[in-house]
C-alpha positions, 0 to 999 in steps of 0.5 A: 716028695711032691713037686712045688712049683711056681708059676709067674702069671702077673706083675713080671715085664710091668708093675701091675697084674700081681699073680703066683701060681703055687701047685703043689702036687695037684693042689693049685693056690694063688697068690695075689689076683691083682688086674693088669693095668697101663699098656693095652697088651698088659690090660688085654690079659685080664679078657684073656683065658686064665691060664688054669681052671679057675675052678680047680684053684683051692685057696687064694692067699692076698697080701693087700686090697689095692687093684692090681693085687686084688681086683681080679678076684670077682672075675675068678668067682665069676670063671668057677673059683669058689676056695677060700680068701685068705687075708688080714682084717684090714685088707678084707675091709679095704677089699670089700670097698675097692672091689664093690667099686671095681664091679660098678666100674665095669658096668658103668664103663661097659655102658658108657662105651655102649652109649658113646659108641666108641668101643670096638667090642658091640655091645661092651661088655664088663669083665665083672659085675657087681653080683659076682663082687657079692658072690666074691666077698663071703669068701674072704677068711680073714687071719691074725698077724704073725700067726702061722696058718695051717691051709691044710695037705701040709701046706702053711702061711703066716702074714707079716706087716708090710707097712705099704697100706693099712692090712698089708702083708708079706706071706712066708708060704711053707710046704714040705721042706720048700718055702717061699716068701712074698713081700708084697708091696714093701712099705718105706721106713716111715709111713705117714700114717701106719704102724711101721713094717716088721720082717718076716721069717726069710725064705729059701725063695724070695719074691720082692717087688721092684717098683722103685728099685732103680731110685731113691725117693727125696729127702726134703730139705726143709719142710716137705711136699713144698712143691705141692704147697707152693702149686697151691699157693699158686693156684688159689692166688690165679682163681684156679683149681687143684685137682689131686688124682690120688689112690683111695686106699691110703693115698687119700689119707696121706694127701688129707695129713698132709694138706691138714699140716700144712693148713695148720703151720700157715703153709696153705691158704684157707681154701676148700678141699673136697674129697669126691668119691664114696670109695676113698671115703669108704676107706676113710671110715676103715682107717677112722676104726681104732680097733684095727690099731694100725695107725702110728702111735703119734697119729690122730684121726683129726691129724687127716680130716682137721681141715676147717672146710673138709668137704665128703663129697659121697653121691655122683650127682653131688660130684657132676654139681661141682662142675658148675661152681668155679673158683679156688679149691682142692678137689681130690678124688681117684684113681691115683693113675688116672684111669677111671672114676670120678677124677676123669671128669675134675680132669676133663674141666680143669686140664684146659684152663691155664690157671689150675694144677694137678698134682700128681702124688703116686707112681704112673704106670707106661700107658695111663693117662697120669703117665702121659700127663707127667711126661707132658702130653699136650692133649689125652684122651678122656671118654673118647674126647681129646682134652687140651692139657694148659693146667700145671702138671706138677708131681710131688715123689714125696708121697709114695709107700713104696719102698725106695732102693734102700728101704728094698735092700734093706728089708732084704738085710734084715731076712735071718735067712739066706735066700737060694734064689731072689725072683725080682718083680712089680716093676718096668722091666729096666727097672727090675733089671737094675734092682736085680743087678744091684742085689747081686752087687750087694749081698752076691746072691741070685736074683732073677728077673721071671718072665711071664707064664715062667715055671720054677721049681721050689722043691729042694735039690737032691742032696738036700733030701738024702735023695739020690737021682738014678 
């Protein structure tokens, strides 16, 4: 019997990096190749040496397009990985966006902190470039739902909805007699926007991700996102603005649905609201093609882009002229942690003036200036620059497409196999402590919380095999 074994190389001890290093004999496949992002020794490890040749990794298999599940791939290509991309329709789309601007991200980040000379490193480097995000994109071989994929050497995996983003997967990987499950991120009961998340075939080894696991997310009482609607009100009635750091990839669309309900039932003023950036928009046109048939049954494209003064705001010198206009509006723009892009500059403007809002609307990873800015730093650092923080800081929990407590547990319930062991990742290391402890609470099975760069093995124990150790 060959040796399977599983190596933790990403999202343990923090939520992002996502990375599972299946070797199985001599052949290497990879789980997800999200990046770090948030603390610098997390962030450092994408400079790092891969702990393996990236060249003598045979497949990658992805379970979704967001960044810290995906954007490492460009820098694998660039280290010698040329195997195939194994992943849905609509995470192949979404990936082809976020990490063509993933690539012009480094390179303008590398020229900005040479320009600006406030990087330690002469000159900056990226860690990509947008060449090696195009030698990266033929790779992709995109699968169909809930079809079991035969990768060869013995070695299967079907991908099953996850209803976290549009395209996103759980993958059940099968070699000899070990298996393997690995949720990805685990979508909430009732996404805004998408079909709802179906259950996979369970697993002897089950990964399930933890980012809320120590939580519950609010039920609104009454109508929702009030919090949100009323720091509009706000807002608009002092002459202010509200900016909306929001994830491009999905975030957008459920930040536009929601904005458009509200307008539509007098919640909101009629005010102007501006999407800024080619990749949300980008996004936008995946999640507008029927033929992809991920959205609700109930959901119409003009249930997210109905509002009377929508504005796409697409070119970044079409951005920067907004930092000449004033007066009441809502611009949303990404990144959802505040970490790059063309918000930093929204931010830059708004964050001094006491009459304007940002809104919070996605989970703030330790070490990212949208978590300084929920914990209520007075000042961040945008560009190299100091900025005052006088705007409202106002967080609505009622966005996220994660999976709260229940609905982890609940995906774990409804798995039509007992799992030998639960390996508990994504998620701050307290927080999958708790998520960990509440499964053995729950169902009395093992659940473990990994450490980086550990090695477990899949292989059946002996007596499973009629093998006898000597």
């Amino acid at each position: 019997m060959r040796p399977v074994n599983l190596t933790f190389l990403g999202a343990v001890g923090t939520v992002t990096g996502s990375k599972y290093l299946l070797t199985i004999d001599e052949r290497r496949v990879l789980v997800d190749a999200g990046m770090f992002q948030g603390e610098k020794q997390w962030r450092e490890l994408n400079w790092a040496e891969f702990p393996v040749d990236p060249a003598t990794i045979t497949d990658v298999l992805l379970t979704h397009a967001h960044t810290d599940h995906a954007s490492y791939l460009p820098a694998l290509v660039r280290q010698g990985f040329t195997g195939p991309i194994w992943a849905t329709e609509g995470t192949r789309r979404l990936a082809e966006i976020v990490l063509r601007d993933a690539g012009k991200l480094q390179e303008a980040q590398a020229k900005d902190a040479n320009a600006g000379g406030w990087s330690k490193h002469s000159p900056a480097l990226p860690l990509y470039t947008t060449r090696d995000v195009e030698n990266t994109l033929p790779l992709f071989k995109v699968i169909d739902w809930d079809v079991d994929i035969n990768l060869g050497e013995g070695l299967s995996a079907t991908w099953t909805r996850s209803g976290h983003i549009l395209g996103s997967a759980s993958i059940h990987v099968r070699v000899d007699e070990a298996d393997v499950l690995f949720s990805g991120d685990v979508g909430r009961h009732d996404h805004p926007i998408l079909k709802p998340r179906a259950i996979p075939e369970g697993a002897r080894f089950v990964l399930i991700e933890s980012t809320y696991g120590d939580r519950e997310h609010p039920e609104p009482e009454g109508p929702g996102h009030e919090d949100f609607a009323e720091a509009i009100r706000r807002t608009v009635a002092a002459g202010g603005e509200v900016i909306v750091p929001a994830f491009a990839i999905d975030r957008t669309e459920a930040v536009m649905r929601t904005l458009t309900e509200m307008f539509r039932d007098g919640r909101i003023p009629d005010v102007p609201v501006i999407v800024d950036g080619p990749m949300a928009l980008a996004a936008l046109d995946v999640y507008r093609d029927e033929s992809l048939d991920e959205l609700r049954d109930d959901i119409d494209v003009d249930d997210f882009t109905g509002m009377p003064h929508l504005r796409e705001v697409r070119s970044g010198k079409e951005s920067k002229t907004l930092n000449k206009r004033s007066g009441p509006r809502i611009i949303v723009s990404s990144s959802g942690m505040a970490e790059g892009g063309r918000v930093l500059h929204h931010l830059a403007r708004a964050l001094p003036d006491p009459n304007s809002t940002v809104v919070l609307t996605g989970f703030q990873a330790e070490g990212t200036r949208g978590r300084d800015l929920e914990e209520g730093a007075k000042q961040v650092k945008i560009n190299g620059r100091y900025v005052k923080v006088r705007a409202t800081i106002v967080r609505d929990r009622e966005f996220s497409v994660h999976g709260d407590c229940s609905d982890l547990l609940d995906w774990l319930r409804e798995l039509d196999k007992e799992p030998e062991t639960v390996f508990v990742t994504h998620g701050e290391p307290e927080v999958a402590a708790s998520f960990a402890a509440r499964i053995e609470e729950e169902f009395g099975w093992t659940a473990v919380v990994p450490r980086y760069g550990e090695v477990v093995t899949l292989n059946p124990p002996a007596d499973d095999t009629g093998e006898v150790e000597e």
